[in-house]
RORO-429205 format. One line per 3 residues: number of its first residue (from 1); their letters; for each residue x, y, z of C-alpha. Coordinates in steps of 0.25 Angstrom, whole numbers. Last residue first. Layout:
BEGIN
NUM> a> X/Y/Z ~ ...
REM end
This chain:
BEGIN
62> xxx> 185/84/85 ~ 176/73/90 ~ 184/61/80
59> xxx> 195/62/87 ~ 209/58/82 ~ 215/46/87
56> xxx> 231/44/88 ~ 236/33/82 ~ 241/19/92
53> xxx> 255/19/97 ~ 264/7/96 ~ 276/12/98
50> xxx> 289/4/94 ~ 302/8/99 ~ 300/-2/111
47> xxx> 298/-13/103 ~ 286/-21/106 ~ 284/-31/119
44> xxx> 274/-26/126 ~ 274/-19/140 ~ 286/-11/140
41> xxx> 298/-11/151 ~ 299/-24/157 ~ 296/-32/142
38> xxx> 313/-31/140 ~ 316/-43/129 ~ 331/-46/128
35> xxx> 331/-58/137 ~ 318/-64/132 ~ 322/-63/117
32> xxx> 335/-68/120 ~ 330/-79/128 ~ 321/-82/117
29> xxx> 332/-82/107 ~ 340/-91/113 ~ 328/-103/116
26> xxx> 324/-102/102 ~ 339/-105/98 ~ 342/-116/107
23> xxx> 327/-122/102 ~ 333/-120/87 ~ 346/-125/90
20> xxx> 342/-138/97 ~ 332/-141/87 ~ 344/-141/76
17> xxx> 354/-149/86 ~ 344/-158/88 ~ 340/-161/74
14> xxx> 357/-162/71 ~ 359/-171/80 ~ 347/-179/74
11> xxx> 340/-189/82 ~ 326/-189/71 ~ 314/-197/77
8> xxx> 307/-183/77 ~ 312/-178/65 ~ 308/-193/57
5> xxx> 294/-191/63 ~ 293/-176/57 ~ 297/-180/45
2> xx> 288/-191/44 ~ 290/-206/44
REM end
């Protein structure tokens, strides 16, 4: 039988307690992510602090 067969038959307290932690910790952190992110006052997501400006061109008629 293969490892993943013997997992999948597996009715371990302890495997569901595991996966249970792991999705309830997923699920914490994307709320958190979602309820601290503010999107209504810029268009993108980079830090605010951060500028992303593009060098001055000299031209090339002078």
């Amino acid at each position: 039988m293969s490892p993943f067969a013997r997992i999948n038959s597996s009715r371990s307290p302890l495997l569901y307690a595991a996966i249970a932690a792991v999705l309830l910790t997923l699920i914490i952190g994307a709320g958190a992510a979602i309820a601290t992110h503010d999107a209504h006052d810029r268009a993108h997501s980079a830090p605010a602090a951060t500028s992303y400006q593009l060098p001055a061109t000299q031209s090339a008629a002078a």
